[in-house]
Structure formats: structure tokens, C-alpha cells
mmCIF file of the N, C-alpha and C atoms, coordinates in Angstrom:
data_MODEL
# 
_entry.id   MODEL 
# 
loop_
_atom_site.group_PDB 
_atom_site.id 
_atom_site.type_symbol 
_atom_site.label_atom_id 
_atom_site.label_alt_id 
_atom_site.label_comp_id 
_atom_site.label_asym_id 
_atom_site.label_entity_id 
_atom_site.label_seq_id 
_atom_site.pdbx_PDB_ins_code 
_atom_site.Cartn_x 
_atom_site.Cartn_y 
_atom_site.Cartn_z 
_atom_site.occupancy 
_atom_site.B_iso_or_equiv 
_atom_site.pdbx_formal_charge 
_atom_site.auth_seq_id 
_atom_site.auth_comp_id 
_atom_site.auth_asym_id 
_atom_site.auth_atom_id 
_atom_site.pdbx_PDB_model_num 
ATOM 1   N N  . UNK A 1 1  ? 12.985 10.786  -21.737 1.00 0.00 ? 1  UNK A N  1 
ATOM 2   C CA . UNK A 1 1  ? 11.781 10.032  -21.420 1.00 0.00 ? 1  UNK A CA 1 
ATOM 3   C C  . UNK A 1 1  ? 11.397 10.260  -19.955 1.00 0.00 ? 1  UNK A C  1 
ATOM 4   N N  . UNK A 1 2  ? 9.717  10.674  -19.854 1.00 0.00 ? 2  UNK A N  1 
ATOM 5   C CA . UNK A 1 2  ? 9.655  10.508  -18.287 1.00 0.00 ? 2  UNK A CA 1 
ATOM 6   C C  . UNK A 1 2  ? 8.549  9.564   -17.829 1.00 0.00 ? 2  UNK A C  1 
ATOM 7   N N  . UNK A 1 3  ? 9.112  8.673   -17.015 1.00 0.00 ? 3  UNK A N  1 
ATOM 8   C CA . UNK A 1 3  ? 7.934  7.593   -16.547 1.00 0.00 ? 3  UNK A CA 1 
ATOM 9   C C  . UNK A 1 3  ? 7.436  8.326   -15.483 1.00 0.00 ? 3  UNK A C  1 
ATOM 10  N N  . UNK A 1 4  ? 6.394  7.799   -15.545 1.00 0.00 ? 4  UNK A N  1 
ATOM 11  C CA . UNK A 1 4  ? 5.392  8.436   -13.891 1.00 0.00 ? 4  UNK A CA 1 
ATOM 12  C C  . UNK A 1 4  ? 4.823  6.692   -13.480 1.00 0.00 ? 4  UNK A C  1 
ATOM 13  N N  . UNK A 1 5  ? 5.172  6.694   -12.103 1.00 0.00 ? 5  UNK A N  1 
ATOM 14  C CA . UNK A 1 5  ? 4.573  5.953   -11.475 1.00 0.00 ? 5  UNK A CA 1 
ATOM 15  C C  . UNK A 1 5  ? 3.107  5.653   -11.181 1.00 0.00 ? 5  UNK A C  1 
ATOM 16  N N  . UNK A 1 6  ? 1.879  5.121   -11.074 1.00 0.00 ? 6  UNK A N  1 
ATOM 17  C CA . UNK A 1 6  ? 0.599  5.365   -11.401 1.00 0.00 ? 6  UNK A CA 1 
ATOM 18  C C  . UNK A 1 6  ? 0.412  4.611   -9.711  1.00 0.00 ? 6  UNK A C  1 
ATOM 19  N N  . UNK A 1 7  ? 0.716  3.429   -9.635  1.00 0.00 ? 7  UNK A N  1 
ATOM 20  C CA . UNK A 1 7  ? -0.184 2.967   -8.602  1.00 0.00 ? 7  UNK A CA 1 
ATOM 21  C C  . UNK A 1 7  ? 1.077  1.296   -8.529  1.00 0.00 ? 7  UNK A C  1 
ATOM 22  N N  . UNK A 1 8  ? 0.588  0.800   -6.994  1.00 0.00 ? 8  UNK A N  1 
ATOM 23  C CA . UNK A 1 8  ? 1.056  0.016   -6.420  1.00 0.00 ? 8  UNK A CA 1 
ATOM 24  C C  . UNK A 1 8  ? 0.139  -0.936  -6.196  1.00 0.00 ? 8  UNK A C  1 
ATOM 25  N N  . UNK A 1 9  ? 0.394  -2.207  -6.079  1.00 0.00 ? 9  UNK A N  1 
ATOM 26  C CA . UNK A 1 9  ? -0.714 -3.204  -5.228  1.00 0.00 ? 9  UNK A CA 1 
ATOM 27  C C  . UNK A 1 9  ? 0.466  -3.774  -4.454  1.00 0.00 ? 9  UNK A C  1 
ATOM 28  N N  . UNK A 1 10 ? 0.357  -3.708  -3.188  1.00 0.00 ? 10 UNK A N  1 
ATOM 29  C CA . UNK A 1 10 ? 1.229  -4.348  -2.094  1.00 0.00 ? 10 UNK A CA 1 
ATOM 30  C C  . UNK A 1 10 ? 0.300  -5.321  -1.049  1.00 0.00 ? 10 UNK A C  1 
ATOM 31  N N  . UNK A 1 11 ? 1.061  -6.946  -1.087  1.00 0.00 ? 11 UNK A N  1 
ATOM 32  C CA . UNK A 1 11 ? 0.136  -7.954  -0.293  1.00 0.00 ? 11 UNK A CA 1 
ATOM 33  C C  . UNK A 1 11 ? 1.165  -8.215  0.971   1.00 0.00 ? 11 UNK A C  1 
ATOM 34  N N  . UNK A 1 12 ? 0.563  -8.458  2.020   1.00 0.00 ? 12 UNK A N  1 
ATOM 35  C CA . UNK A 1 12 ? 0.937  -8.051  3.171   1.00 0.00 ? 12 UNK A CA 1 
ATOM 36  C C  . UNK A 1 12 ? 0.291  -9.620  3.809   1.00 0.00 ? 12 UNK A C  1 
ATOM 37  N N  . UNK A 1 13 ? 1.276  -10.606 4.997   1.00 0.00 ? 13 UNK A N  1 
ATOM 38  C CA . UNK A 1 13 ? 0.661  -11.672 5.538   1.00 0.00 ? 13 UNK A CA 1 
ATOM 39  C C  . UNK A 1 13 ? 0.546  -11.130 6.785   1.00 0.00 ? 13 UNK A C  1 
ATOM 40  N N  . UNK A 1 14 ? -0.353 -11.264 7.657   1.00 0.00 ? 14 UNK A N  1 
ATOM 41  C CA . UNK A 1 14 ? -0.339 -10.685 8.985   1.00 0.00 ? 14 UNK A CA 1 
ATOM 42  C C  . UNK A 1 14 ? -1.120 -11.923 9.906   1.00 0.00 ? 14 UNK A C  1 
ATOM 43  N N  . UNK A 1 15 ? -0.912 -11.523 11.185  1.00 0.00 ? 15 UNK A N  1 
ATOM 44  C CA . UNK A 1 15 ? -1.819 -12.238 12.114  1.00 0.00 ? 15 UNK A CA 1 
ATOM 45  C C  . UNK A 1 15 ? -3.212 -12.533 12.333  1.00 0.00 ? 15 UNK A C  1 
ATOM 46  N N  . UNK A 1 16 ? -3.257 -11.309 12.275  1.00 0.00 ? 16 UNK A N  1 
ATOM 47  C CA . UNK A 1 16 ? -4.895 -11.095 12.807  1.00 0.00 ? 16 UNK A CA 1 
ATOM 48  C C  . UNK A 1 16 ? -6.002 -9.706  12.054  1.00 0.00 ? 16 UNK A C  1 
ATOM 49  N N  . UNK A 1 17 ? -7.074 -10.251 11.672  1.00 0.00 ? 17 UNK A N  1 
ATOM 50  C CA . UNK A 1 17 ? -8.009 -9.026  11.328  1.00 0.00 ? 17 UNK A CA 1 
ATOM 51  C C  . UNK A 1 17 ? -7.663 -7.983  11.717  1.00 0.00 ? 17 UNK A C  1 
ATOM 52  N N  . UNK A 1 18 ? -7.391 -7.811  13.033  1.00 0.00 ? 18 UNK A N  1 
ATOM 53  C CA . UNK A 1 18 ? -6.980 -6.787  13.535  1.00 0.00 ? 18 UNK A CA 1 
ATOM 54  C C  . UNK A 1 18 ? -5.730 -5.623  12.778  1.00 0.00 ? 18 UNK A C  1 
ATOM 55  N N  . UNK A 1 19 ? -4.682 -6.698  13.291  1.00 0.00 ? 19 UNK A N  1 
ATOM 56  C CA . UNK A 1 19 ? -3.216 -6.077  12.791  1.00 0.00 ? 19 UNK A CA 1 
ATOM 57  C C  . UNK A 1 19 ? -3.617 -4.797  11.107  1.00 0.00 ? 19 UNK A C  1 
ATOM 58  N N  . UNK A 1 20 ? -4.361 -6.274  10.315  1.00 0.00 ? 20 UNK A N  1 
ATOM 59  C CA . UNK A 1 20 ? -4.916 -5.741  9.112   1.00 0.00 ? 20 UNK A CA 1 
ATOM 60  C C  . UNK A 1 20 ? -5.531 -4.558  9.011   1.00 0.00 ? 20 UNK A C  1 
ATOM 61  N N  . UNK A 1 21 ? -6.624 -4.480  10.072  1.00 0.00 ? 21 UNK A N  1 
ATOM 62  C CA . UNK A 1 21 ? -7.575 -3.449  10.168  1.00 0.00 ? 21 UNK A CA 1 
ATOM 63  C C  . UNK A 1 21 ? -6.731 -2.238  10.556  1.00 0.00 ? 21 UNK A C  1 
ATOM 64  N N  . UNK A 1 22 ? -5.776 -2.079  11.604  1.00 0.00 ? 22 UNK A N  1 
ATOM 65  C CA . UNK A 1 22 ? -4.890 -1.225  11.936  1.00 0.00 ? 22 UNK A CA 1 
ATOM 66  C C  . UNK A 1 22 ? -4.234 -0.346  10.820  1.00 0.00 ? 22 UNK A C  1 
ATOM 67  N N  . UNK A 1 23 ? -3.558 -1.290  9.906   1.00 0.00 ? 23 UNK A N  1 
ATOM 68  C CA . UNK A 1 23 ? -3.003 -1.307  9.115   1.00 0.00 ? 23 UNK A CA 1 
ATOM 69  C C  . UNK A 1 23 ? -3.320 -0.318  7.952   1.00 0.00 ? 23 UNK A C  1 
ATOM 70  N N  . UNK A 1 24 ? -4.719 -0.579  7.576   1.00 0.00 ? 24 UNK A N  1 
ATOM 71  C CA . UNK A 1 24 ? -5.449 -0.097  6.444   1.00 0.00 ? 24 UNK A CA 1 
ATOM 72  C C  . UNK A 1 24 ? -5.654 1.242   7.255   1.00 0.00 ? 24 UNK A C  1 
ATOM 73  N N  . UNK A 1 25 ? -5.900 1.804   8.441   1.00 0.00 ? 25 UNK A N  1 
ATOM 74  C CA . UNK A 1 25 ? -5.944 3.077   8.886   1.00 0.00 ? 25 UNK A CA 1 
ATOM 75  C C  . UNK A 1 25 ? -4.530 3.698   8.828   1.00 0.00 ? 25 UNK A C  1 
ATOM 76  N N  . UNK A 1 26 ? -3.383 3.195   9.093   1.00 0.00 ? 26 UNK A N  1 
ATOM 77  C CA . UNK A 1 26 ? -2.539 3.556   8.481   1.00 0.00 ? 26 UNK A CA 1 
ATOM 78  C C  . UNK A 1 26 ? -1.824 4.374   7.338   1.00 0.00 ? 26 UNK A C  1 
ATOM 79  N N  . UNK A 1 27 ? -2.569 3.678   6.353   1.00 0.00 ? 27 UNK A N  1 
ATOM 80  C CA . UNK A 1 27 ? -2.407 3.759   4.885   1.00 0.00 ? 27 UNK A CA 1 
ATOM 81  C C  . UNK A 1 27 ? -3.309 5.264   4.776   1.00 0.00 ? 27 UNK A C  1 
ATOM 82  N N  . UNK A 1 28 ? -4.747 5.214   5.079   1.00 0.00 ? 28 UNK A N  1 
ATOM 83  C CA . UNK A 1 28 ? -5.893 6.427   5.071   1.00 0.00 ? 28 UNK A CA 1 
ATOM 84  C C  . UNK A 1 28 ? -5.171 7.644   5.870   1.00 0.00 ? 28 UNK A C  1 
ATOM 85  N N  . UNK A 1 29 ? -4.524 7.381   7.062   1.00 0.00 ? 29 UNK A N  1 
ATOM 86  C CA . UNK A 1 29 ? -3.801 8.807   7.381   1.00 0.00 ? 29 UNK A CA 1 
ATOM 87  C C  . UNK A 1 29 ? -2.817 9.515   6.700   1.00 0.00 ? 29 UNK A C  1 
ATOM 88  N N  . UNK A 1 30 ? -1.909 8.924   5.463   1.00 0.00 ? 30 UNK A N  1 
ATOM 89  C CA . UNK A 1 30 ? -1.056 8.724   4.850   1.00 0.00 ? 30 UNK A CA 1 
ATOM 90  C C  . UNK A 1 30 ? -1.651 9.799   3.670   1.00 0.00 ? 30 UNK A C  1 
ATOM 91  N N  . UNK A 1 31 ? -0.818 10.948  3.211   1.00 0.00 ? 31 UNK A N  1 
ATOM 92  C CA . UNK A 1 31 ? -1.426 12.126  2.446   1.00 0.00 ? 31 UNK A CA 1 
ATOM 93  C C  . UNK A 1 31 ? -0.481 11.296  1.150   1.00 0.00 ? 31 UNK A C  1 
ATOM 94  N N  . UNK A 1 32 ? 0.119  10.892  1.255   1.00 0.00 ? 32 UNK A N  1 
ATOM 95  C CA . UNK A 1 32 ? 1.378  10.006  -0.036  1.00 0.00 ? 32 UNK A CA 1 
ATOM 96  C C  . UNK A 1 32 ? 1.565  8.813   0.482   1.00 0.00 ? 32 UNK A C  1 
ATOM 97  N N  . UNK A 1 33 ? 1.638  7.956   -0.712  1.00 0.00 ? 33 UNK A N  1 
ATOM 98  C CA . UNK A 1 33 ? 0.688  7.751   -1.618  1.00 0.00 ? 33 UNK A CA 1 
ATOM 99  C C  . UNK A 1 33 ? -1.084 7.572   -1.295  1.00 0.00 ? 33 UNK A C  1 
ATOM 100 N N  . UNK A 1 34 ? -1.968 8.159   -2.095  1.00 0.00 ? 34 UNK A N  1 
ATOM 101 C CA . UNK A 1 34 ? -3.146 7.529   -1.774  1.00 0.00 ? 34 UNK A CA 1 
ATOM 102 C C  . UNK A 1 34 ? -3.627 6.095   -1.485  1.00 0.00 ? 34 UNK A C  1 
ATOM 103 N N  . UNK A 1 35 ? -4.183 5.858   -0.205  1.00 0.00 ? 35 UNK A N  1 
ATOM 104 C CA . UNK A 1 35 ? -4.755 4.927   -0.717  1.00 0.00 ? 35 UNK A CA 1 
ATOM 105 C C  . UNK A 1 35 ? -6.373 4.422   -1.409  1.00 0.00 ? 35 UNK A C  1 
ATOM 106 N N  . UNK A 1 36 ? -6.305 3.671   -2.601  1.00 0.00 ? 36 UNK A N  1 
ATOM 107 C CA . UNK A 1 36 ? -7.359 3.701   -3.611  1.00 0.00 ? 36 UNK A CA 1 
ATOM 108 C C  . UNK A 1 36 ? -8.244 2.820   -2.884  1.00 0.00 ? 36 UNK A C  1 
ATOM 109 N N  . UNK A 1 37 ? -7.766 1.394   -2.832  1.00 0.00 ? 37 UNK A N  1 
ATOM 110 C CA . UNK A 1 37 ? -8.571 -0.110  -2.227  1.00 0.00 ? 37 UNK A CA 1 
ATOM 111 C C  . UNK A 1 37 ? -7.741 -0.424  -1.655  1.00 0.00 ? 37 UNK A C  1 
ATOM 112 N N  . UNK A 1 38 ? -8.391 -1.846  -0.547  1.00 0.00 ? 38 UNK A N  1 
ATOM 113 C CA . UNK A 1 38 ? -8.006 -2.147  0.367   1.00 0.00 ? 38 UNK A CA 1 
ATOM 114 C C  . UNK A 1 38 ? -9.206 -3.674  -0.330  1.00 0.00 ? 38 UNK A C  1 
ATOM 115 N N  . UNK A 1 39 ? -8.021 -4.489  0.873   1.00 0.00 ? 39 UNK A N  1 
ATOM 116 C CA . UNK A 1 39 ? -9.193 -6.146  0.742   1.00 0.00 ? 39 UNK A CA 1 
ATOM 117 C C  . UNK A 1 39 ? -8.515 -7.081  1.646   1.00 0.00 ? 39 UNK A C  1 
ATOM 118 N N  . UNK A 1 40 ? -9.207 -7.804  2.773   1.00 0.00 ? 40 UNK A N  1 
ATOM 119 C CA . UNK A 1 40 ? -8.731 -8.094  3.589   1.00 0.00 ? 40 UNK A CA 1 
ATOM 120 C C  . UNK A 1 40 ? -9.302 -9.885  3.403   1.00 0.00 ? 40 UNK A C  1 
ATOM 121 N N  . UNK A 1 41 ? -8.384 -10.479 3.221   1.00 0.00 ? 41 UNK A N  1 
ATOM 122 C CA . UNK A 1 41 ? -8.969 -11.751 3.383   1.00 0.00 ? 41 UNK A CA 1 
ATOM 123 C C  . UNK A 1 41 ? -8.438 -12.592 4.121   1.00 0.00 ? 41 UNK A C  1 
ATOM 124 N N  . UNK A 1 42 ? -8.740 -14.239 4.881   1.00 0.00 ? 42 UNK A N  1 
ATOM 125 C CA . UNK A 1 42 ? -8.382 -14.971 5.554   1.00 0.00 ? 42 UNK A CA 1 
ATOM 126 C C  . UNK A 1 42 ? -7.495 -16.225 4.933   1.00 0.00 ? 42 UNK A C  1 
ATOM 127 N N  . UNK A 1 43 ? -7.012 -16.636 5.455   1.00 0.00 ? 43 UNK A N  1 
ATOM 128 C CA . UNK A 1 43 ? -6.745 -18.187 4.837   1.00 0.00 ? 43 UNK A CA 1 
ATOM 129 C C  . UNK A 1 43 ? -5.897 -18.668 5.845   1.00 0.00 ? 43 UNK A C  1 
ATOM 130 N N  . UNK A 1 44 ? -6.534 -19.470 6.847   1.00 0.00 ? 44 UNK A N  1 
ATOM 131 C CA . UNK A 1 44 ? -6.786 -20.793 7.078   1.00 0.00 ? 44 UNK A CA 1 
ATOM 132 C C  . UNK A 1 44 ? -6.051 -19.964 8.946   1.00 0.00 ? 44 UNK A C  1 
ATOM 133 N N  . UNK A 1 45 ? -4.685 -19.819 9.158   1.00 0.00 ? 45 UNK A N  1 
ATOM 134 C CA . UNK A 1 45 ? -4.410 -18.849 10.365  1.00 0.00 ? 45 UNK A CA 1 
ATOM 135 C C  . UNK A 1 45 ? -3.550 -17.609 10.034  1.00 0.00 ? 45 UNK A C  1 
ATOM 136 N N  . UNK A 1 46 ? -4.017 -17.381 8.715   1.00 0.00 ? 46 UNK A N  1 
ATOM 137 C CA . UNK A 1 46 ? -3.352 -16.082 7.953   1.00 0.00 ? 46 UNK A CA 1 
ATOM 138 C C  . UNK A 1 46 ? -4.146 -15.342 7.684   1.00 0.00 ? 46 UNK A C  1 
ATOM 139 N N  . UNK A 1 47 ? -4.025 -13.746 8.314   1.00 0.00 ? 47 UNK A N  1 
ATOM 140 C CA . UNK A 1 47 ? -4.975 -12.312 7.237   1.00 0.00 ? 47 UNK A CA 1 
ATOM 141 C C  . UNK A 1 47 ? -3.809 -12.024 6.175   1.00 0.00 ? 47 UNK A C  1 
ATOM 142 N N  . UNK A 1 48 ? -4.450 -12.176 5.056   1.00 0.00 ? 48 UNK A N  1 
ATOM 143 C CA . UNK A 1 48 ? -3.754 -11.311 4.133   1.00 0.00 ? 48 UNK A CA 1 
ATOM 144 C C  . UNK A 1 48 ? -4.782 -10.305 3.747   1.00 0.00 ? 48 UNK A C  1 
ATOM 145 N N  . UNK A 1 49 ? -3.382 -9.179  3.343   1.00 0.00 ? 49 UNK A N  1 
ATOM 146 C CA . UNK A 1 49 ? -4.257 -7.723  3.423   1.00 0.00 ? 49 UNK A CA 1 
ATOM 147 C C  . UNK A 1 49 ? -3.444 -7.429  2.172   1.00 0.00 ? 49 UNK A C  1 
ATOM 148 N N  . UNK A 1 50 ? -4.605 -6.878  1.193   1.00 0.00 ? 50 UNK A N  1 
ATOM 149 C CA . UNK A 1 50 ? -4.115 -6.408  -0.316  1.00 0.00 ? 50 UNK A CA 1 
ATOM 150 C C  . UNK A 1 50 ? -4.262 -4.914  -0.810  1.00 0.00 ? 50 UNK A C  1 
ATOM 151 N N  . UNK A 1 51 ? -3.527 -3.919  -0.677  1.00 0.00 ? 51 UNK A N  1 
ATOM 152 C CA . UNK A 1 51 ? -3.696 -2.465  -0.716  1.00 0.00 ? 51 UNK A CA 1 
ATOM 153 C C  . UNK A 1 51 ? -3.431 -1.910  -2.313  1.00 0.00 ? 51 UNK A C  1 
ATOM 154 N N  . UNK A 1 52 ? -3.976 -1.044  -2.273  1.00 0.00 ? 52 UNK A N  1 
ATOM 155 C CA . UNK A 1 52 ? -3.564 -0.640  -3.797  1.00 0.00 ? 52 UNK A CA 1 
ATOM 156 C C  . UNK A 1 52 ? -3.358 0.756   -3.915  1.00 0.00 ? 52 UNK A C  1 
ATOM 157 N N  . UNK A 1 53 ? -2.435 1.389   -4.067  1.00 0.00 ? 53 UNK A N  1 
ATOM 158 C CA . UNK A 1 53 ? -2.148 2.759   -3.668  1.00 0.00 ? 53 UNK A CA 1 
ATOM 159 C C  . UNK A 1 53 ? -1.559 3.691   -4.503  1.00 0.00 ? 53 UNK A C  1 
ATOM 160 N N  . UNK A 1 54 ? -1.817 4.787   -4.812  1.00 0.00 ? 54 UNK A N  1 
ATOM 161 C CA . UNK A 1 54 ? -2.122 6.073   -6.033  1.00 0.00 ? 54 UNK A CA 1 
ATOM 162 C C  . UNK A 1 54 ? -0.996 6.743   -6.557  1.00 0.00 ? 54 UNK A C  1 
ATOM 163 N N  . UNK A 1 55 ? 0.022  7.088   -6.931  1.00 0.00 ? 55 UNK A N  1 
ATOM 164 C CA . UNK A 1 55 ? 0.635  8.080   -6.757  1.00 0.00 ? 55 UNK A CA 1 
ATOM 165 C C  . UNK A 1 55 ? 0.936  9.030   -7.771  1.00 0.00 ? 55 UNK A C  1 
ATOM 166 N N  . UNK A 1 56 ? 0.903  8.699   -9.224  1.00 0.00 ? 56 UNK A N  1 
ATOM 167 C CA . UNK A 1 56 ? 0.684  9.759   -9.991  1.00 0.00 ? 56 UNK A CA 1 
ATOM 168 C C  . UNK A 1 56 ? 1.896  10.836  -9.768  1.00 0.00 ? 56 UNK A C  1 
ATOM 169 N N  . UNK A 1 57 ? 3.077  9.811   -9.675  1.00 0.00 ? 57 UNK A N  1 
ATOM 170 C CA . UNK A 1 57 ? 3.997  11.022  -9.307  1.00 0.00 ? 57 UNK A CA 1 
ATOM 171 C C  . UNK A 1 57 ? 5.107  10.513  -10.790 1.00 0.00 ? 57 UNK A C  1 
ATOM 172 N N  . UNK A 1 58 ? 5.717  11.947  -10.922 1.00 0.00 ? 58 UNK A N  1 
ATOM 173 C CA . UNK A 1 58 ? 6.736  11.964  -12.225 1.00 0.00 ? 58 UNK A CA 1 
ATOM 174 C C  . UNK A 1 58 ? 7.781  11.277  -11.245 1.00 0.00 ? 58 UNK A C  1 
ATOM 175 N N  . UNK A 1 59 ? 8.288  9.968   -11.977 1.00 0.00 ? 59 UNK A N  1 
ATOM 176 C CA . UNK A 1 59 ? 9.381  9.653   -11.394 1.00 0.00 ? 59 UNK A CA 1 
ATOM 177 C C  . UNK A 1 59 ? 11.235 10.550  -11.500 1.00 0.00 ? 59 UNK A C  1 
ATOM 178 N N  . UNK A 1 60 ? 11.109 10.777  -12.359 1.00 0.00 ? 60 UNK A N  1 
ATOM 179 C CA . UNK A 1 60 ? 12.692 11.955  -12.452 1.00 0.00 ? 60 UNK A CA 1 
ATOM 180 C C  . UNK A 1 60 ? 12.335 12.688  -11.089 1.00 0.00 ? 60 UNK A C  1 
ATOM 181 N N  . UNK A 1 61 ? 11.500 13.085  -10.749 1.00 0.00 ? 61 UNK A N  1 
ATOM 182 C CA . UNK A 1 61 ? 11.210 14.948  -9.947  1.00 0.00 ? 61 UNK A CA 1 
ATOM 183 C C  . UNK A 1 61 ? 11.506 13.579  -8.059  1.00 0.00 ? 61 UNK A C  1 
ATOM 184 N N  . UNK A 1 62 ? 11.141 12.543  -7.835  1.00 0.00 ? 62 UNK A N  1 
ATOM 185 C CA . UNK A 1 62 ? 11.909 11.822  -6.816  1.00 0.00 ? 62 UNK A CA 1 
ATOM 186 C C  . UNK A 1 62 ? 13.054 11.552  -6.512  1.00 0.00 ? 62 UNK A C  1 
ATOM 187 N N  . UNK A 1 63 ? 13.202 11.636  -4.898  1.00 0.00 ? 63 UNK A N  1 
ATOM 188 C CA . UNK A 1 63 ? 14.881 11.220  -4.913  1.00 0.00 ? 63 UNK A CA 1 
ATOM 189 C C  . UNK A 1 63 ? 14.967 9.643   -4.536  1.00 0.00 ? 63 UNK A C  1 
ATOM 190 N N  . UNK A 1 64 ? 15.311 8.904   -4.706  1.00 0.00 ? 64 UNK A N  1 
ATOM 191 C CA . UNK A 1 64 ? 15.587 7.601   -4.451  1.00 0.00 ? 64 UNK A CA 1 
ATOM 192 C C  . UNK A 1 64 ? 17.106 7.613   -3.540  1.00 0.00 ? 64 UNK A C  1 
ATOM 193 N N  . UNK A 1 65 ? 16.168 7.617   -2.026  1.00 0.00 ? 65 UNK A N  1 
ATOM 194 C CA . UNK A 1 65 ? 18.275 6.753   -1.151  1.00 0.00 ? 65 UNK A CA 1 
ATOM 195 C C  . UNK A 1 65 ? 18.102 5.535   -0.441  1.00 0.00 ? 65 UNK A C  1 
ATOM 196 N N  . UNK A 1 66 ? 18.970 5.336   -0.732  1.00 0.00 ? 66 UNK A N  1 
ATOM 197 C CA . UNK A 1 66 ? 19.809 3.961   -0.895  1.00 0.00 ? 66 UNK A CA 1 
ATOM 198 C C  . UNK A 1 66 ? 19.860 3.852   0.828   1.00 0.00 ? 66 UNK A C  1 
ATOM 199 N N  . UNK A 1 67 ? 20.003 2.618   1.343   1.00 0.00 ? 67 UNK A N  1 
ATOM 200 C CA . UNK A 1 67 ? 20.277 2.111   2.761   1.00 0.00 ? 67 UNK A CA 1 
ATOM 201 C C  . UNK A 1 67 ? 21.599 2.494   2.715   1.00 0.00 ? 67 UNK A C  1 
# 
């Protein structure tokens, strides 16, 4: 059996618009995984930042290491 990984949504609490905004350029310089969307919202003295990112990769053909 081979699974392929398709895509991620990773939520992120941060400080400031900023940090966020940084952040999401981050992700765009990044050739692996793509990133698809991005969404940056507030709540209350929290940015949360919600990414959603591509990868379309065969999982067997990855190496997975361990800490």
C-alpha cells in the first residue's frame, strides 16, 4: 500500500500581525511544501495564523528522523 500525503492545515498563536505576516513569507519562499492558503485572524491579544500547505508527496519514497 502507498499513502501519499496531500496537504496540511497548521494553526499557529502568535503576537502580532506582524510576526504572522513574516511568517506567511516564510512559508512562500519555501519550494517544499507548497504553500496553498494562508488566513490571518485576531482574537482579542492573539494573531492566529492558519496555513494550508501542498505536498503531494509518496510517503514510502520519505525519510522520517527521529530527534
Amino acid at each position: 500500500m502507498m499513502a501519499k500525503l496531500l496537504k496540511t492545515t497548521e494553526v499557529f498563536e502568535l503576537a502580532s500581525k506582524q510576526e504572522a505576516e513574516e511568517m506567511v513569507l516564510k512559508f512562500k519562499g519555501e519550494k517544499f511544501p507548497v504553500l496553498k492558503d494562508y488566513k490571518i485572524t485576531s482574537n482579542g491579544d492573539t494573531v492566529i495564523l492558519e496555513v494550508v500547505k501542498e505536498f503531494n508527496s509518496e510517503l514510502d519514497r520519505m525519510r522520517f528522523e527521529g530527534p
